[in-house]
C-alpha positions as CSV (number, residue, x, y, z in Angstrom):
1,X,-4.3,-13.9,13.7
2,X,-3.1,-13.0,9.8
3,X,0.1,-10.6,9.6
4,X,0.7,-9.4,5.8
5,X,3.3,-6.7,4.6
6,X,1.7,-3.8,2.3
7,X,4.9,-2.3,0.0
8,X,4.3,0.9,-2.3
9,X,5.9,2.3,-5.1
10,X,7.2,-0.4,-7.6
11,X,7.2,1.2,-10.6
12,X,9.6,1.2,-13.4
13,X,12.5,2.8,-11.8
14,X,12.7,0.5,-9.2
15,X,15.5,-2.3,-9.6
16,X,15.5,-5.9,-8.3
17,X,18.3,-5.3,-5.6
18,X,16.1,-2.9,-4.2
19,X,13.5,-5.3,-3.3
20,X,16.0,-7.5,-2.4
21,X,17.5,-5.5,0.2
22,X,14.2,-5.7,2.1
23,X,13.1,-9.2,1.8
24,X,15.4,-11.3,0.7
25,X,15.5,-12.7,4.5
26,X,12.3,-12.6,4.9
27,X,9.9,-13.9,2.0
28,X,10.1,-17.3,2.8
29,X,8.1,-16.7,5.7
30,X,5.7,-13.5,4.4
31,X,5.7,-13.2,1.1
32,X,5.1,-9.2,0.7
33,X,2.7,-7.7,-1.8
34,X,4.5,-5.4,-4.0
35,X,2.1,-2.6,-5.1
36,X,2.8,-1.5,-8.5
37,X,2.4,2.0,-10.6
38,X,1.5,0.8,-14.0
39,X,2.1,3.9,-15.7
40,X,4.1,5.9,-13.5
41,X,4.0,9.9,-14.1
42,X,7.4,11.7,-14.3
43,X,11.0,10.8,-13.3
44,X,10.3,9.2,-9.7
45,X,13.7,8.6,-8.8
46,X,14.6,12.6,-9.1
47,X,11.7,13.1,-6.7
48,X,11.8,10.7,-4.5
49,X,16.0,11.4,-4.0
50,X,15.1,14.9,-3.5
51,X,12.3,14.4,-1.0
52,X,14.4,12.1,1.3
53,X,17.1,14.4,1.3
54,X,15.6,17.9,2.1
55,X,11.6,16.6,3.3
56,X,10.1,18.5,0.4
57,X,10.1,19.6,-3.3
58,X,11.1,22.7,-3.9
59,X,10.9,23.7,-7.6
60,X,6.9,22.7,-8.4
61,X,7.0,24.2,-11.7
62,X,9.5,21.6,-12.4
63,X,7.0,19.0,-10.9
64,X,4.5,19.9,-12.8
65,X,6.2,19.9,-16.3
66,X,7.7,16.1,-15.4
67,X,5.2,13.8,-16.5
68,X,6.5,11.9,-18.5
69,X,4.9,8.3,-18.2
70,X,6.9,5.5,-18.0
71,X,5.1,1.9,-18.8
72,X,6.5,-0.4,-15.9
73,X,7.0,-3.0,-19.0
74,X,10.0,-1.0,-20.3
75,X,12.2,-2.0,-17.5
76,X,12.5,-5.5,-18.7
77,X,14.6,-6.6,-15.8
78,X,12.5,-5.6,-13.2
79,X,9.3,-7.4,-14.6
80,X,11.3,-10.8,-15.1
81,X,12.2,-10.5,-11.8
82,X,9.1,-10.2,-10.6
83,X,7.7,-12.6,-12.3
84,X,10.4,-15.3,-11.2
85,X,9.5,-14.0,-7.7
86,X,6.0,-14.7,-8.0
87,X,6.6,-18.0,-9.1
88,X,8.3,-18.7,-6.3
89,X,5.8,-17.9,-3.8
90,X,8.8,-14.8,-2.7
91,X,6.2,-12.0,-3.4
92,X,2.7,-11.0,-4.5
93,X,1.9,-8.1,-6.7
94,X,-1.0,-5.4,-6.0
95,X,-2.5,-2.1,-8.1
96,X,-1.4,1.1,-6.3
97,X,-2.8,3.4,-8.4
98,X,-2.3,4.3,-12.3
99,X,0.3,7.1,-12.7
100,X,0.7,8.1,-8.7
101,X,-0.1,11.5,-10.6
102,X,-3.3,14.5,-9.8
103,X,-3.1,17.7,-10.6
104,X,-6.5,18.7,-9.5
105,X,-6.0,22.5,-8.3
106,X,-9.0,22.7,-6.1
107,X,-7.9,20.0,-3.9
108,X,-5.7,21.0,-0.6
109,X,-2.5,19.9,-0.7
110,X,-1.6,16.6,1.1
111,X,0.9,17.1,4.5
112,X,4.2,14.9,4.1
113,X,3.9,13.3,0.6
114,X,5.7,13.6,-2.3
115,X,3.1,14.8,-4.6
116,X,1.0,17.4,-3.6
117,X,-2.3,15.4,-4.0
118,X,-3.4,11.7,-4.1
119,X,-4.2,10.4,-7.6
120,X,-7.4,8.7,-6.4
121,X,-8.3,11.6,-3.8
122,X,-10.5,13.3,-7.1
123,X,-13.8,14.2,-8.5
124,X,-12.7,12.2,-11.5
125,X,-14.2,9.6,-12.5
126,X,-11.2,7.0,-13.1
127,X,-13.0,3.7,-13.5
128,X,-12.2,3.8,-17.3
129,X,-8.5,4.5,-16.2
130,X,-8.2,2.2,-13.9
131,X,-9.9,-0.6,-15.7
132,X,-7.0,0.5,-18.2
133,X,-4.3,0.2,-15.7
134,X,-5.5,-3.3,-14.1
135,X,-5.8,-5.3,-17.6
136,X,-2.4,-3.7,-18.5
137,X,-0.6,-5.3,-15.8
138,X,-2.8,-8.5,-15.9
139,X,-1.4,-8.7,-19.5
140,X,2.3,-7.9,-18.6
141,X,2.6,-10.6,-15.5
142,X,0.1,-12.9,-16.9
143,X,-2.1,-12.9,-13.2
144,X,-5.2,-11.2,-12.0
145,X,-5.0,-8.3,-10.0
146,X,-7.6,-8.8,-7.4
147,X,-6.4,-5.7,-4.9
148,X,-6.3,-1.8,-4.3
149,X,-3.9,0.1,-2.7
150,X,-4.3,3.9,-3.0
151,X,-1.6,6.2,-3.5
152,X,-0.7,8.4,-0.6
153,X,-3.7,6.5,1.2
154,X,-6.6,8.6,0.4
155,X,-9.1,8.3,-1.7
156,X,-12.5,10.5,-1.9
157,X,-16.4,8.8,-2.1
158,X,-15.5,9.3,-6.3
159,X,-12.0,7.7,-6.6
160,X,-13.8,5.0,-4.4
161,X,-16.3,4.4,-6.6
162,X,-13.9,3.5,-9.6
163,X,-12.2,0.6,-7.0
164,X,-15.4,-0.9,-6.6
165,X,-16.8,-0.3,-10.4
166,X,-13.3,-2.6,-11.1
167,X,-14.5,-5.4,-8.5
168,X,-11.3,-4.5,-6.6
169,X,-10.4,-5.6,-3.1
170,X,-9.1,-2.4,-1.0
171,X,-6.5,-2.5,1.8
172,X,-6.9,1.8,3.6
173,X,-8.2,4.9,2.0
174,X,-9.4,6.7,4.7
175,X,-13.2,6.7,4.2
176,X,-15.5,5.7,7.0
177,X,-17.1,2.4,7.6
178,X,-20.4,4.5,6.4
179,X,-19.2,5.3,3.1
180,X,-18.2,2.6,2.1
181,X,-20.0,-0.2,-0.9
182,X,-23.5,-1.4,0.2
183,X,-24.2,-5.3,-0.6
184,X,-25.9,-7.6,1.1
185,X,-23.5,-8.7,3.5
186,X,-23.1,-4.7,4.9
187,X,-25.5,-4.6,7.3
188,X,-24.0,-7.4,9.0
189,X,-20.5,-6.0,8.6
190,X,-22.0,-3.0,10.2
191,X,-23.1,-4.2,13.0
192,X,-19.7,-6.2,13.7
193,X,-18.0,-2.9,13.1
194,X,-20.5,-1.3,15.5
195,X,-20.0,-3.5,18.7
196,X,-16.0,-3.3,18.2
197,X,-15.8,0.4,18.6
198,X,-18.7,0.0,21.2
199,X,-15.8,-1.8,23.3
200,X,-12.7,-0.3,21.9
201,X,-13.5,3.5,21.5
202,X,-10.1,4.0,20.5
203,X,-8.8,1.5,18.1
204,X,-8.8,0.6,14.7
205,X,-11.1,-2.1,13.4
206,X,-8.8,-4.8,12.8
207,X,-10.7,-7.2,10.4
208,X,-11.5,-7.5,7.1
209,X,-14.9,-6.5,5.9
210,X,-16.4,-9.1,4.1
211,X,-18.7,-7.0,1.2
212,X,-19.2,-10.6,-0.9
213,X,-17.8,-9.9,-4.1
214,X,-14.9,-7.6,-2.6
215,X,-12.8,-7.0,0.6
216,X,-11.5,-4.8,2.5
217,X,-9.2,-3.6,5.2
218,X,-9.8,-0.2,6.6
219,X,-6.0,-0.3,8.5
220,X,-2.8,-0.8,8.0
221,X,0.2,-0.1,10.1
222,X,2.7,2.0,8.4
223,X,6.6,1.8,9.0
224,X,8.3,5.2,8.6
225,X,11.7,6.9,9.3
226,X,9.0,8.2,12.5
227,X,7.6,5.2,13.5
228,X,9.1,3.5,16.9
229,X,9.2,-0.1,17.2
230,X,7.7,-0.1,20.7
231,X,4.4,1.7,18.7
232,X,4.2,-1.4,16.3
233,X,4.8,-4.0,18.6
234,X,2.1,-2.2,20.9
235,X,-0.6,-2.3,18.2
236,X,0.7,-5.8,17.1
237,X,-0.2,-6.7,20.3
238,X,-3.9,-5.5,20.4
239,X,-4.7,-6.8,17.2
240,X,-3.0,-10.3,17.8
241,X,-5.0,-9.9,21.8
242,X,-8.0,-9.1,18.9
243,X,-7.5,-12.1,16.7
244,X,-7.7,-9.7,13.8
245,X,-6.0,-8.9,10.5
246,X,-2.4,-7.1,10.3
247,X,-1.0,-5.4,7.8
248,X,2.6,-3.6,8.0
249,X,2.7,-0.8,5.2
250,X,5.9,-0.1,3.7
251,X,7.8,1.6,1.3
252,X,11.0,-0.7,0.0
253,X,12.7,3.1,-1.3
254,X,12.6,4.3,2.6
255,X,14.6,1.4,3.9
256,X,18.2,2.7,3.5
257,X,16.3,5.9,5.3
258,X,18.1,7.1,8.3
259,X,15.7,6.7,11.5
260,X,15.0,9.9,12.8
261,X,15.0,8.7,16.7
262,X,17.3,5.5,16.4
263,X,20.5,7.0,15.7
264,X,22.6,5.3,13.1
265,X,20.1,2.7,12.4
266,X,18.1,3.1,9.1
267,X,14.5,1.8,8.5
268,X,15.3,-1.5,7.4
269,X,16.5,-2.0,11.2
270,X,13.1,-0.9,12.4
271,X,11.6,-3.7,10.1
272,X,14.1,-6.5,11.1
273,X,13.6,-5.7,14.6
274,X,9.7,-5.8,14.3
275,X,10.1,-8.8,12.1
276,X,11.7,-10.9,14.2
277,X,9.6,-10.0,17.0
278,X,6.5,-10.9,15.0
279,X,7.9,-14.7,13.6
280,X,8.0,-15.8,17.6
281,X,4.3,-14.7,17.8
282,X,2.0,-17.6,16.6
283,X,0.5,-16.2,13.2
284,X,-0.8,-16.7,10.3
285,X,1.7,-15.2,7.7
286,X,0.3,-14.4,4.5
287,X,0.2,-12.0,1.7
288,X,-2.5,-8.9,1.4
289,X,-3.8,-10.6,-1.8
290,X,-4.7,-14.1,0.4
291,X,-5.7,-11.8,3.3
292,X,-8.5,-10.2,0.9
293,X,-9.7,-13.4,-1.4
């Protein structure tokens, strides 16, 4: 069994000591993949703050006239630390997205996320963009950038097709087995995919799908201020029973979180506990990057 850690949202207005807080006692054993907004859109730290506190944004006028882009480069700090922390086999660094940003009006608004839709959850076409967005931060750490992570986790048939069009691996989305890239090594996939939910009606597919150029994961396990430990230890459990593929999904900002069923614990808490309980299991620890070369 492999067990990886998924992290969204590094962007520029992230600082070191953030990511610190979550791994520092921790990365020497998984190494988490940091996924990074190249350009993020707008003053993240305002609207993350202000969704933690009250659950929702308010004033989407306001929103909407924030978008400002900010080039993850400019916070020089940041980038030298990740890059030391790369170095140092501490982290590994993923795409999530290319300003976190859409403002399609014809698309329903997404329940319980910051923005009202995901950026990759479109009728765009954003291969050029995300081509854009990939070399930019292949230029800036001076590595390639082999995975996907989509913002908010959705993604339409159209925002897929620009992952794939970029020869990028993909770790969620939301799209069915059926939609996804046809190469030679599908039908095979398919079938695999086919006898597991045969047996297991009612569980994810815990494997990575091999598609020959590309991977992907179709789950990931996320860690929220709503998530109870006894739920991830119980899916742990099923996948490690499985011999599959795990991957924790995180955000690094929600970790000073208070829990919303543990009381006085915060998020962080959550992950240690979970943590700890995975390190006595026998795994594979890896990052998302290794899990999907």
């Amino acid at each position: 069994m492999r067990f990886a850690i998924r992290d969204d949202d590094t962007n520029f207005f992230t600082s070191p000591e953030e990511i610190e807080f979550c791994y520092r006692e921790t990365w020497d054993v998984c190494p988490p993949s940091l996924s990074v907004i190249p350009f993020v859109q707008g003053n993240w730290r305002k609207w993350q703050d202000e969704f933690y506190e009250t659950g929702k944004i308010t004033d989407w006028v306001s929103w909407e006239k924030d978008d400002e882009v900010h080039p993850i480069h400019e916070n020089h700090r940041l980038v030298e630390f990740l890059k030391d922390k790369v170095a140092e086999g501490k982290i590994a660094l993923t795409i999530h997205g290319v300003n976190h940003r859409n403002k399609d009006e014809h698309r329903k608004p997404l329940a319980n996320n910051l923005v009202h839709y995901a950026e990759f959850y479109t009728d765009q076409d954003l291969t050029a963009k995300l081509r854009e967005g990939k070399a930019y931060l292949e230029e800036i750490f001076d590595q390639p950038f082999t995975v996907f992570t989509p913002p908010q986790n959705a993604i339409t048939k159209t925002g897929y097709k620009a992952i794939v069009n970029n020869n990028l691996g993909l770790v969620g989305g939301g799209l069915s087995f059926l939609s996804r890239q046809k190469t030679l090594r599908w039908p095979w996939e398919l079938m695999m995919w086919s006898f597991f939910r045969a047996e297991n009606r009612n569980q994810y597919y815990p494997y990575v799908i091999n598609l020959g150029r590309r991977k992907e994961i179709m789950v990931h396990f996320p860690l929220q201020e709503v998530t109870h430990l006894e739920d991830l230890i119980k899916a742990f459990d099923f996948v490690k029973a499985m011999n599959g593929d795990f991957i924790l999904s995180t955000h690094y900002h929600g970790f000073p979180v208070p829990h919303r069923t543990y009381k006085k614990k915060n998020m962080k808490y959550v992950y240690d506990e979970f943590f700890d309980y995975v390190r006595k299991s026998d795994v594979q620890f890896c990052s998302v990057n290794q899990m999907l070369s």
